[in-house]
CHARMM-style PDB file with segment names, atoms N, HN, CA, C and O in Angstrom:
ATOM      1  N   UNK     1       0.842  -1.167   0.000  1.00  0.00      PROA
ATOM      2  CA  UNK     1       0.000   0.000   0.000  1.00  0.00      PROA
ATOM      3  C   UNK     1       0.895   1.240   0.000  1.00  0.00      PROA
ATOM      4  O   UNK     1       1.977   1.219   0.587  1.00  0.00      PROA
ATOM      5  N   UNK     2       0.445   2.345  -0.666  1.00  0.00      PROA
ATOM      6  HN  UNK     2      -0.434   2.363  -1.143  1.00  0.00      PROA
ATOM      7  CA  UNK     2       1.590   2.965  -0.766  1.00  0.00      PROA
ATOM      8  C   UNK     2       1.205   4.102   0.228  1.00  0.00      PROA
ATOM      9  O   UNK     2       0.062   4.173   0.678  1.00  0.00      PROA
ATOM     10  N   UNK     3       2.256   5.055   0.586  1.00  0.00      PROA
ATOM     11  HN  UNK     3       3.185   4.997   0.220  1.00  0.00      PROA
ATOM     12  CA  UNK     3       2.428   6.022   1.519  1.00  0.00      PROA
ATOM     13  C   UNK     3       1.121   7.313   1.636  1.00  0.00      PROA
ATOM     14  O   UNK     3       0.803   7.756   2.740  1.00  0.00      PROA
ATOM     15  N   UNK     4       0.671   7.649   0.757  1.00  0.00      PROA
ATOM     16  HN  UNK     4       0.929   7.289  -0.140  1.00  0.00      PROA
ATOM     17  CA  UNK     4      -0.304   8.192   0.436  1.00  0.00      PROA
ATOM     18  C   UNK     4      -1.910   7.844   0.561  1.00  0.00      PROA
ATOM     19  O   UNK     4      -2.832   8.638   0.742  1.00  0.00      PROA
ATOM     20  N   UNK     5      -1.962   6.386   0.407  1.00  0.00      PROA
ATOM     21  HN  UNK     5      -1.212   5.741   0.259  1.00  0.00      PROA
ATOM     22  CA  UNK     5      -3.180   5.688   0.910  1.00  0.00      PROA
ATOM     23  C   UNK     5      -3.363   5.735   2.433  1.00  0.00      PROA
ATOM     24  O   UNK     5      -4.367   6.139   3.020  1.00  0.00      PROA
ATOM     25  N   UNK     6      -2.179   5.234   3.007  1.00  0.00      PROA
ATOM     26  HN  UNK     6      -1.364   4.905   2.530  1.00  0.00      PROA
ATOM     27  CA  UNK     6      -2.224   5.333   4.604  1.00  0.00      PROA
ATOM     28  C   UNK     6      -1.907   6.591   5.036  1.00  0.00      PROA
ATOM     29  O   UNK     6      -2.297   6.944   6.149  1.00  0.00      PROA
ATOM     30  N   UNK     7      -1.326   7.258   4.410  1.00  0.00      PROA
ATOM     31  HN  UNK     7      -1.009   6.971   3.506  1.00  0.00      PROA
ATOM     32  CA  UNK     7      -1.891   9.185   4.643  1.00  0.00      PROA
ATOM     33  C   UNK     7      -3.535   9.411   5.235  1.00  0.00      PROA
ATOM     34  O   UNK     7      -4.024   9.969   6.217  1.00  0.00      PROA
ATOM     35  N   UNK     8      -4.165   8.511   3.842  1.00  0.00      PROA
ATOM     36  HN  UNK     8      -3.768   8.058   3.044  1.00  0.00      PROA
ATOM     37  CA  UNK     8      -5.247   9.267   3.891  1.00  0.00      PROA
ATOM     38  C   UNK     8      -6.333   8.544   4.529  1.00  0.00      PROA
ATOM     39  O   UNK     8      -7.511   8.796   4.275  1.00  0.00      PROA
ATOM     40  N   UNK     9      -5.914   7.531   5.465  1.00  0.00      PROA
ATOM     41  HN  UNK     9      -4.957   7.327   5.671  1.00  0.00      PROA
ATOM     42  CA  UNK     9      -6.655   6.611   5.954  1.00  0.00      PROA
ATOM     43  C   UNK     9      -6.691   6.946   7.598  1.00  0.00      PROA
ATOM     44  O   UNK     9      -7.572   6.938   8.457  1.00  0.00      PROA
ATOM     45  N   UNK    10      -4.436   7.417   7.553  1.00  0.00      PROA
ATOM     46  HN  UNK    10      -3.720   7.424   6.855  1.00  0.00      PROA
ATOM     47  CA  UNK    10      -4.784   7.511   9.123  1.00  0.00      PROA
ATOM     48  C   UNK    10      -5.458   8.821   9.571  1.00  0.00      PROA
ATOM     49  O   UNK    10      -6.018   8.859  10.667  1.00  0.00      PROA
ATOM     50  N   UNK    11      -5.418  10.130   8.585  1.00  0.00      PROA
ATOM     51  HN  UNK    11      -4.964  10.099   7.695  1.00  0.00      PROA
ATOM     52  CA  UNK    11      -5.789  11.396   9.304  1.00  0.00      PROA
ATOM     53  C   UNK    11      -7.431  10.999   9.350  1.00  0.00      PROA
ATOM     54  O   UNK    11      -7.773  11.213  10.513  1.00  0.00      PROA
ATOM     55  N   UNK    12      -8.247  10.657   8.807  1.00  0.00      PROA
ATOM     56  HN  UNK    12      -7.969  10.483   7.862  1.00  0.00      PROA
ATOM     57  CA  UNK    12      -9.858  10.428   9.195  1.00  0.00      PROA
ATOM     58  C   UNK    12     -10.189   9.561  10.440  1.00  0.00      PROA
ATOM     59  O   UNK    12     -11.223   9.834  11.050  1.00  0.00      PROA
ATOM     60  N   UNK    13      -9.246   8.335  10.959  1.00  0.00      PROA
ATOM     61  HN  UNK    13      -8.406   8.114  10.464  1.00  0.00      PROA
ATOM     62  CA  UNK    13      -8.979   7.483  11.680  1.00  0.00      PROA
ATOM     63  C   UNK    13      -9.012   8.344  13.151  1.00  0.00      PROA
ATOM     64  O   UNK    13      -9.863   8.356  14.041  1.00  0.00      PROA
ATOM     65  N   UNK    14      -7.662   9.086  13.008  1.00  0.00      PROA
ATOM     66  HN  UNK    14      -6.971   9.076  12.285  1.00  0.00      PROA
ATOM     67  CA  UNK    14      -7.475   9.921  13.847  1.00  0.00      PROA
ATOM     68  C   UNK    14      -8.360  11.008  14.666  1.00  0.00      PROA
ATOM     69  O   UNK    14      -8.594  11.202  15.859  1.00  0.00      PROA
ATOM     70  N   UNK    15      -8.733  11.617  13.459  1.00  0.00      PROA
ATOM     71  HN  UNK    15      -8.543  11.460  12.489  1.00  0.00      PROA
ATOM     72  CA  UNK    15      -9.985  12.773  14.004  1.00  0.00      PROA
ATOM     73  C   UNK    15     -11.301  11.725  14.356  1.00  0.00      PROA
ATOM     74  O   UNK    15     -11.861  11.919  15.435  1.00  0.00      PROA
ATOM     75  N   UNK    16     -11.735  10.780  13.604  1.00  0.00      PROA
ATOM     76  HN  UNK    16     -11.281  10.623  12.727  1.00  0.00      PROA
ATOM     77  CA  UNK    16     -12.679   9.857  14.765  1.00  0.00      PROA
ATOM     78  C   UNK    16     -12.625   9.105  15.719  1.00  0.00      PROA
ATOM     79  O   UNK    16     -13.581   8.528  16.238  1.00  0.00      PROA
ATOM     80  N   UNK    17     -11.168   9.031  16.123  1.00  0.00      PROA
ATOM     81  HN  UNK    17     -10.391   9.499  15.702  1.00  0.00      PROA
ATOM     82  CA  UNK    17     -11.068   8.693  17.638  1.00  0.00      PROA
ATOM     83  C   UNK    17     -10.864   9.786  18.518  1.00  0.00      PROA
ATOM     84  O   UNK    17     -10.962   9.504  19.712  1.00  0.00      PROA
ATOM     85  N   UNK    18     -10.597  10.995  18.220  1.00  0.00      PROA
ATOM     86  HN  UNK    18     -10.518  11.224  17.250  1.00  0.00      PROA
ATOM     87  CA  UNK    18     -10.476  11.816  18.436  1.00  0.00      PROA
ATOM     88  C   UNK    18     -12.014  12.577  19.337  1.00  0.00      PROA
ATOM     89  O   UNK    18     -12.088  13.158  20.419  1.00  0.00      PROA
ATOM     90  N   UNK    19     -12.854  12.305  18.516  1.00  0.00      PROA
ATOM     91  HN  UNK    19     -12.795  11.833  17.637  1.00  0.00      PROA
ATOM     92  CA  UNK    19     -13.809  12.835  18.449  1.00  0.00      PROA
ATOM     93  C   UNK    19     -14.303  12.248  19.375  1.00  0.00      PROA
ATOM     94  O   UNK    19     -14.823  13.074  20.125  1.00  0.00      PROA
ATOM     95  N   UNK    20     -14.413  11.307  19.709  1.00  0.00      PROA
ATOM     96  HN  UNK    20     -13.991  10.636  19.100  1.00  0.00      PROA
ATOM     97  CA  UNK    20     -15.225  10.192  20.630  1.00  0.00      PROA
ATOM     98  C   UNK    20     -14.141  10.444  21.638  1.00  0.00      PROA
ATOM     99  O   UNK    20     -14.826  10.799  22.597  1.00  0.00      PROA
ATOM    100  N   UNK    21     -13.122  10.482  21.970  1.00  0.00      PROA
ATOM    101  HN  UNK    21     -12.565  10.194  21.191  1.00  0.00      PROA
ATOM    102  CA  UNK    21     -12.308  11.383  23.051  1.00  0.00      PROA
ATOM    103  C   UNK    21     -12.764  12.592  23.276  1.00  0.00      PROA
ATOM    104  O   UNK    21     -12.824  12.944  24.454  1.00  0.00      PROA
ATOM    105  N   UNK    22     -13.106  13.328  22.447  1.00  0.00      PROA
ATOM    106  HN  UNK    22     -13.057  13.042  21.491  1.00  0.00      PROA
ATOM    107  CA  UNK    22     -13.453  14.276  23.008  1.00  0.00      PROA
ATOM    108  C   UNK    22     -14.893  14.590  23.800  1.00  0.00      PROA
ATOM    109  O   UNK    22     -15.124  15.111  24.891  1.00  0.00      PROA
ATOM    110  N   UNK    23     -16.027  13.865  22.427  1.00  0.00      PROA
ATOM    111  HN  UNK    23     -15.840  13.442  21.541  1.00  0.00      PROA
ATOM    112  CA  UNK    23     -16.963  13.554  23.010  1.00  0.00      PROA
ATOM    113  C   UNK    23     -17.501  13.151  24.261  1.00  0.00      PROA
ATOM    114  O   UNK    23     -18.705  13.379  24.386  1.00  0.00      PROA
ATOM    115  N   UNK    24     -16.798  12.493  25.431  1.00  0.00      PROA
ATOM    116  HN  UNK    24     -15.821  12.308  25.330  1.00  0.00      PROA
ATOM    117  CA  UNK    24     -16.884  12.438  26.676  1.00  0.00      PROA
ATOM    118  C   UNK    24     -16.454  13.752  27.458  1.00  0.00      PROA
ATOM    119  O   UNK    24     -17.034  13.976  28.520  1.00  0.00      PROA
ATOM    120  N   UNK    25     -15.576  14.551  27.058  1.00  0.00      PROA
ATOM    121  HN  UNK    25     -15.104  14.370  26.195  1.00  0.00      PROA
ATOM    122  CA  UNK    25     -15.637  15.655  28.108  1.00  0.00      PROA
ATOM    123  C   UNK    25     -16.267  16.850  27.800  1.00  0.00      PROA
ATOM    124  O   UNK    25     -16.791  17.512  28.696  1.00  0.00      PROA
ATOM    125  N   UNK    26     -16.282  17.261  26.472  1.00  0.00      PROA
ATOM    126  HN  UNK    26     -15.856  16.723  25.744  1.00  0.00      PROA
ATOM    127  CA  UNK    26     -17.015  18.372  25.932  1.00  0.00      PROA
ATOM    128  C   UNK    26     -18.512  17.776  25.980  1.00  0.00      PROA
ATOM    129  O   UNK    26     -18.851  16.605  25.808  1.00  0.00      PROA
ATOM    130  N   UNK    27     -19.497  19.152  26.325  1.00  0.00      PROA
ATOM    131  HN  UNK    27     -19.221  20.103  26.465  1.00  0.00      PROA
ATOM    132  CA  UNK    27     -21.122  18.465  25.954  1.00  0.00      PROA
ATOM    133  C   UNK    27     -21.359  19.469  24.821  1.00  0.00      PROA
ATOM    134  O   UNK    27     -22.517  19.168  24.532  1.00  0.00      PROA
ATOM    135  N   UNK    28     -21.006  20.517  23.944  1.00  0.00      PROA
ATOM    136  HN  UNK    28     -20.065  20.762  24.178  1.00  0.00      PROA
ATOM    137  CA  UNK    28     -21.466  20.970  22.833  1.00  0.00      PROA
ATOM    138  C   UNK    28     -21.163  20.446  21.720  1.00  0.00      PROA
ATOM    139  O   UNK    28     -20.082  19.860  21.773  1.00  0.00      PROA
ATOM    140  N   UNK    29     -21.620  20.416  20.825  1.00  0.00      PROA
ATOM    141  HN  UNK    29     -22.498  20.892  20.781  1.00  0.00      PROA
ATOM    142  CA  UNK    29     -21.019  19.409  19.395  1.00  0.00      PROA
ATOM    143  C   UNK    29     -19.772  20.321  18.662  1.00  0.00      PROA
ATOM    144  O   UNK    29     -18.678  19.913  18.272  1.00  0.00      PROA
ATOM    145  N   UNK    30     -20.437  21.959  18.610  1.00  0.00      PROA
ATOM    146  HN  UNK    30     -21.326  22.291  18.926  1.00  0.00      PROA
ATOM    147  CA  UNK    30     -19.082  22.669  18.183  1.00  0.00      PROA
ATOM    148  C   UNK    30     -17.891  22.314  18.752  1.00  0.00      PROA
ATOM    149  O   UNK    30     -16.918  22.118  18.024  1.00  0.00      PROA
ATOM    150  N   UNK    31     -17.791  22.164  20.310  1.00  0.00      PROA
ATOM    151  HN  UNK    31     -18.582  22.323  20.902  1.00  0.00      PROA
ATOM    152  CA  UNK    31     -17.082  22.526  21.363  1.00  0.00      PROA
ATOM    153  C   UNK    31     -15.923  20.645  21.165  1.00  0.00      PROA
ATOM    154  O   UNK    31     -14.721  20.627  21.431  1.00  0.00      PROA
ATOM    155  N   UNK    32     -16.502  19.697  20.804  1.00  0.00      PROA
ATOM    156  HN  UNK    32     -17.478  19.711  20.588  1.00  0.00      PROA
ATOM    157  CA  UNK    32     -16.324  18.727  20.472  1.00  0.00      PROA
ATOM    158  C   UNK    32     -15.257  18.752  19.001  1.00  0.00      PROA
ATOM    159  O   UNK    32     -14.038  18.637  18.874  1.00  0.00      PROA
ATOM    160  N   UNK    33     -16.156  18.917  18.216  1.00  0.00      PROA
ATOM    161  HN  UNK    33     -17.147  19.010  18.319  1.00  0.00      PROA
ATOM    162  CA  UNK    33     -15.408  18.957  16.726  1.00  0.00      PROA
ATOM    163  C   UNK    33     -14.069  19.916  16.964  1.00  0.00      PROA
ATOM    164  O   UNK    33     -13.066  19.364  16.511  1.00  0.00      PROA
ATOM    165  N   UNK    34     -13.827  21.103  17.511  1.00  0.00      PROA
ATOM    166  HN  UNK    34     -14.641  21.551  17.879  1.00  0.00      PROA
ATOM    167  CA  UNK    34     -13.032  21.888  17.662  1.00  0.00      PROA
ATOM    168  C   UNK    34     -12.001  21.487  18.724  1.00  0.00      PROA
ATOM    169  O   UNK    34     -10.888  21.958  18.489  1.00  0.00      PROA
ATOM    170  N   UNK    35     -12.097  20.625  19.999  1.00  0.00      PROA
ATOM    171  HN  UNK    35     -13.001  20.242  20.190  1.00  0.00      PROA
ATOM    172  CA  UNK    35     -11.048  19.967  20.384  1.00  0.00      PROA
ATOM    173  C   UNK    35     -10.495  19.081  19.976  1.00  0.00      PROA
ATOM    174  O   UNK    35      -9.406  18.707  20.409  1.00  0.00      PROA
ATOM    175  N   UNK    36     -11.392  18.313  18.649  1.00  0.00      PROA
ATOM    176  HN  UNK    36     -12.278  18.617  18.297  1.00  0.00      PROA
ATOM    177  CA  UNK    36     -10.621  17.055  18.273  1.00  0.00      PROA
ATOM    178  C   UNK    36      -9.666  17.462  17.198  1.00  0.00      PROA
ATOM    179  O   UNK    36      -8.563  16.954  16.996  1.00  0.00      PROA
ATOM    180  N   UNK    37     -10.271  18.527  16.472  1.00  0.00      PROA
ATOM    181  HN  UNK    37     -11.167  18.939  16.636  1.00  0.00      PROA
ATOM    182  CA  UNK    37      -9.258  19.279  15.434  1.00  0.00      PROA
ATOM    183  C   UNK    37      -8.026  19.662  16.357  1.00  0.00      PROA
ATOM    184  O   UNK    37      -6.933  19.127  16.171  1.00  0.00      PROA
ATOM    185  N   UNK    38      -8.153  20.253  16.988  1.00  0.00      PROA
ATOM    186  HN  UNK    38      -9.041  20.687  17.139  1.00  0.00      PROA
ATOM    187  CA  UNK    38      -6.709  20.238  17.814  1.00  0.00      PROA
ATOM    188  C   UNK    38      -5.946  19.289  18.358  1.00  0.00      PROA
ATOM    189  O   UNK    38      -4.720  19.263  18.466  1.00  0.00      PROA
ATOM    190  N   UNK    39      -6.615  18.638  18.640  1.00  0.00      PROA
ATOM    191  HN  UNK    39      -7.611  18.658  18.552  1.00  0.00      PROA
ATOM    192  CA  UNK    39      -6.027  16.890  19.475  1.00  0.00      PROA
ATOM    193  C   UNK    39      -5.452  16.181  18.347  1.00  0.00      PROA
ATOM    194  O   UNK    39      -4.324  15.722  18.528  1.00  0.00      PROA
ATOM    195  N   UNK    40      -6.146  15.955  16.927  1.00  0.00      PROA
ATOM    196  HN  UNK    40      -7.062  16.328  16.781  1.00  0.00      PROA
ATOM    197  CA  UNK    40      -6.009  15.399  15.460  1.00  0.00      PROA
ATOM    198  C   UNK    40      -4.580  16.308  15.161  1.00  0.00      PROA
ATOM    199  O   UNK    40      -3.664  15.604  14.735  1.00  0.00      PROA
ATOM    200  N   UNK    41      -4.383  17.179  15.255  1.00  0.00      PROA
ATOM    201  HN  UNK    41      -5.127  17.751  15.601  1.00  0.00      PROA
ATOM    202  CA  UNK    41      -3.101  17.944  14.816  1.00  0.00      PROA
ATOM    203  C   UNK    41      -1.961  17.924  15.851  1.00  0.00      PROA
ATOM    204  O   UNK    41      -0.805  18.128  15.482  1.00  0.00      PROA
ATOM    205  N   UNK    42      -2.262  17.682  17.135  1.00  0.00      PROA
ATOM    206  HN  UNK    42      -3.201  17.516  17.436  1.00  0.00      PROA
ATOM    207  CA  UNK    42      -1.130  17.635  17.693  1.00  0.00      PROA
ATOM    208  C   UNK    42      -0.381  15.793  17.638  1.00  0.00      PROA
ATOM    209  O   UNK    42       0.808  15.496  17.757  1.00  0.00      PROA
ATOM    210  N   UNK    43      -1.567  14.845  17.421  1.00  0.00      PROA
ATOM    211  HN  UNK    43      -2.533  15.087  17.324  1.00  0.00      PROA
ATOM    212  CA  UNK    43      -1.390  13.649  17.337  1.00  0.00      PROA
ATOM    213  C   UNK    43      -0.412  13.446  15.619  1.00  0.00      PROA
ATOM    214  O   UNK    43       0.619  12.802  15.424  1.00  0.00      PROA
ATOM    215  N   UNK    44      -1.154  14.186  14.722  1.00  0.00      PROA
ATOM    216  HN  UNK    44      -1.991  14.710  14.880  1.00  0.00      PROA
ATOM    217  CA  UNK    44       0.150  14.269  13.234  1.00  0.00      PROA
ATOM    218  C   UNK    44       1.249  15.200  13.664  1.00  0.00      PROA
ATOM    219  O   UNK    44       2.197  14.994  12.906  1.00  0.00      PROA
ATOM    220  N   UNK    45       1.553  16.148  14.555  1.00  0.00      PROA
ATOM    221  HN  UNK    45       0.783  16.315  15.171  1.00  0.00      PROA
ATOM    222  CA  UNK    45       2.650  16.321  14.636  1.00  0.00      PROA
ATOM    223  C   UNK    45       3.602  15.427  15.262  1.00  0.00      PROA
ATOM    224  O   UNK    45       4.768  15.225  14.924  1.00  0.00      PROA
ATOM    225  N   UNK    46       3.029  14.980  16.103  1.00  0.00      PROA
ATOM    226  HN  UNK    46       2.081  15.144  16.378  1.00  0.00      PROA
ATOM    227  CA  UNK    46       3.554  13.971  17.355  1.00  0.00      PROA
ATOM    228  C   UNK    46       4.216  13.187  16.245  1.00  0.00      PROA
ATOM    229  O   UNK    46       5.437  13.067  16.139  1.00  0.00      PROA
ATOM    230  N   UNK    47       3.258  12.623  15.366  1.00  0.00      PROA
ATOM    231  HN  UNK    47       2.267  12.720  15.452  1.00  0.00      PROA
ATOM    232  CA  UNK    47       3.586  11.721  14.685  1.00  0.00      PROA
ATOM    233  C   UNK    47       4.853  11.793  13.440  1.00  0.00      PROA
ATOM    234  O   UNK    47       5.658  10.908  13.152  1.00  0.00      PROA
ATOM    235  N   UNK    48       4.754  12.700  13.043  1.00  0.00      PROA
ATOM    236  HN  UNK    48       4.100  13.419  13.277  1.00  0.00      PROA
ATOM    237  CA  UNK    48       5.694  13.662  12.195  1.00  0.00      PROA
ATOM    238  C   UNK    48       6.833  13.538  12.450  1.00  0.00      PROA
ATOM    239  O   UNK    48       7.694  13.211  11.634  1.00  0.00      PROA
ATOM    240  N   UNK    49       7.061  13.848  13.948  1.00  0.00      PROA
ATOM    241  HN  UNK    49       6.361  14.114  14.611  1.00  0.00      PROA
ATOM    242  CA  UNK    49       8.080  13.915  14.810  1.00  0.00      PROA
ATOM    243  C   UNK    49       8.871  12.968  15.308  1.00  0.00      PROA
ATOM    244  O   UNK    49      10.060  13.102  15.597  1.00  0.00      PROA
ATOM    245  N   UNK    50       8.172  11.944  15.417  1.00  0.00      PROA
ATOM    246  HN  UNK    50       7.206  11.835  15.182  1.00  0.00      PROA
ATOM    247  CA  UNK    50       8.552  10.622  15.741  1.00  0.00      PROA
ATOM    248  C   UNK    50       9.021   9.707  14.448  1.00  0.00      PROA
ATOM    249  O   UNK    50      10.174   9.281  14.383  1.00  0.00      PROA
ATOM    250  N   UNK    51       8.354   9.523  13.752  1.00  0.00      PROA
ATOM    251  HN  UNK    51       7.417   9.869  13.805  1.00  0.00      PROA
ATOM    252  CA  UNK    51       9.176   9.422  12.318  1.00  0.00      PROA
ATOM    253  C   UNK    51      10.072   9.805  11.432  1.00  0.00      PROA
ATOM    254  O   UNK    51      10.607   9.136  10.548  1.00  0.00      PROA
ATOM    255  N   UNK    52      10.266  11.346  11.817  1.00  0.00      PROA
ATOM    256  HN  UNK    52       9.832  11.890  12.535  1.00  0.00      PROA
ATOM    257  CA  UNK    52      11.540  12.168  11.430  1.00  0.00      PROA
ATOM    258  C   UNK    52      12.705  11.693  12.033  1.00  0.00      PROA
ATOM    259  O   UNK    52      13.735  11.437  11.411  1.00  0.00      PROA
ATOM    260  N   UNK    53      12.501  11.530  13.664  1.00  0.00      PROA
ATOM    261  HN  UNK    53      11.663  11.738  14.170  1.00  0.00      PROA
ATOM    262  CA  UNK    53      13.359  10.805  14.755  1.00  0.00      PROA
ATOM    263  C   UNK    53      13.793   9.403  14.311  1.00  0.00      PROA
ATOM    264  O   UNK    53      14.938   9.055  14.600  1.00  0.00      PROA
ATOM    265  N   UNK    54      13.183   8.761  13.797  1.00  0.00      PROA
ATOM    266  HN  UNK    54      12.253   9.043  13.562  1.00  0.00      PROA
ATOM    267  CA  UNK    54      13.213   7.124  13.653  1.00  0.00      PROA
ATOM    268  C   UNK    54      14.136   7.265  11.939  1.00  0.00      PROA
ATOM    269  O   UNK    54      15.133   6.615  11.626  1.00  0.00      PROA
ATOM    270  N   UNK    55      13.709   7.880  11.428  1.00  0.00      PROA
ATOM    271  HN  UNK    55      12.899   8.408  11.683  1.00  0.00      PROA
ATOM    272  CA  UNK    55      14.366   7.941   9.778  1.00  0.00      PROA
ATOM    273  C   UNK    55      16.304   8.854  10.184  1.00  0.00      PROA
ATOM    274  O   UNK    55      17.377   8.529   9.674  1.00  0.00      PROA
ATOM    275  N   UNK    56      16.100   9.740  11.009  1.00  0.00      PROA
ATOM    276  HN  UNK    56      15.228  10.004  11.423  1.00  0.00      PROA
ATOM    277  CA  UNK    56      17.051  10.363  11.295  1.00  0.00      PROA
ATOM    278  C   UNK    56      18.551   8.978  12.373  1.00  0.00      PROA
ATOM    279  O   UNK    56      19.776   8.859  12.352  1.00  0.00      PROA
ATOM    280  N   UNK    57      17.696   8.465  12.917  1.00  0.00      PROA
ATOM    281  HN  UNK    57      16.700   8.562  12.935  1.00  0.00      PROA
ATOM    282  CA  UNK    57      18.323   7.270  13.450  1.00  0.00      PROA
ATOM    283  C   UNK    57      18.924   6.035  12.877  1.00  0.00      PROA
ATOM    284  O   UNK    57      19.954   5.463  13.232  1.00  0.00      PROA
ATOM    285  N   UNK    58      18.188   5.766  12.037  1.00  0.00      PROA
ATOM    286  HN  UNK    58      17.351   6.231  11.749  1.00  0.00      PROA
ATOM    287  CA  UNK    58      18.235   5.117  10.909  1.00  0.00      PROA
ATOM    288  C   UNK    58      19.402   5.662   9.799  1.00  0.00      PROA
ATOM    289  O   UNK    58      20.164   4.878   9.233  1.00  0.00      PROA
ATOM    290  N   UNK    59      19.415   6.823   9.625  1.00  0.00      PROA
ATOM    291  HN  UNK    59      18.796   7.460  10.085  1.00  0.00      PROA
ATOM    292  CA  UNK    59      20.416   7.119   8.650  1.00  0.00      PROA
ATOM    293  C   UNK    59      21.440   7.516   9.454  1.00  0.00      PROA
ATOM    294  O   UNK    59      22.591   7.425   9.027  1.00  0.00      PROA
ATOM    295  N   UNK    60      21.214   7.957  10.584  1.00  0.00      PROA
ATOM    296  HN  UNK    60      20.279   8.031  10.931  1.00  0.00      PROA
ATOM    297  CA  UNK    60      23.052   7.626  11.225  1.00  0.00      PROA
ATOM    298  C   UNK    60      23.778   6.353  11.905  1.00  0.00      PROA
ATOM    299  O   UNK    60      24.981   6.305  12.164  1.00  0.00      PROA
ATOM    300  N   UNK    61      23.003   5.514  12.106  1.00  0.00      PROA
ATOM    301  HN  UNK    61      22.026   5.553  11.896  1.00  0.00      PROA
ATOM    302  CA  UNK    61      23.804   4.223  12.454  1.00  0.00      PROA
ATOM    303  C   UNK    61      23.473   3.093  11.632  1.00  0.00      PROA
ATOM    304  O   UNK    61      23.540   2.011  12.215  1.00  0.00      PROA
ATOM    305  N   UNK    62      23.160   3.074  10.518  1.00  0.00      PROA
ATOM    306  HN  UNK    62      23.106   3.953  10.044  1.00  0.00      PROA
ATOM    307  CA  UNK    62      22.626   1.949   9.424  1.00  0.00      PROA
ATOM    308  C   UNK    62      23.536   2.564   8.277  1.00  0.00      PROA
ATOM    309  O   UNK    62      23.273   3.728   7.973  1.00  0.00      PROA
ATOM    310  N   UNK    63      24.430   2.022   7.692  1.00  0.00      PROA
ATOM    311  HN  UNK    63      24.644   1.077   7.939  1.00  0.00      PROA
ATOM    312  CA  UNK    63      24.645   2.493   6.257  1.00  0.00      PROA
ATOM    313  C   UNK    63      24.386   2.773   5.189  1.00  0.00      PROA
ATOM    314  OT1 UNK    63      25.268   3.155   4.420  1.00  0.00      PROA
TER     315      UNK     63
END
């Protein structure tokens, strides 16, 4: 599967678990959708980050 499919599989993935996380502490639906958008973006940076880390590791002690 190529890199782009699971792009576009995990960001929808994400924001609906997200959502249902959020859904328990927020009670407005705006108030909901708008923390998970934030939660959804800090989880792809996280993620970003951690893979930059892992590729960066990878190219200094692997030849």
């Amino acid at each position: 599967m190529s890199l782009l499919i699971r792009i576009l599989i995990f960001i929808p993935v994400i924001y609906l678990i997200m959502v249902v996380y959020a859904g328990q502490k927020e009670t407005a639906g705006l108030a909901v959708l708008r923390v998970a958008g934030r939660k959804t973006v800090k989880v792809l940076l996280w993620t970003l980050v951690l893979i930059t880390g892992m590729e960066l590791i990878e190219f200094i002690f692997l030849p």
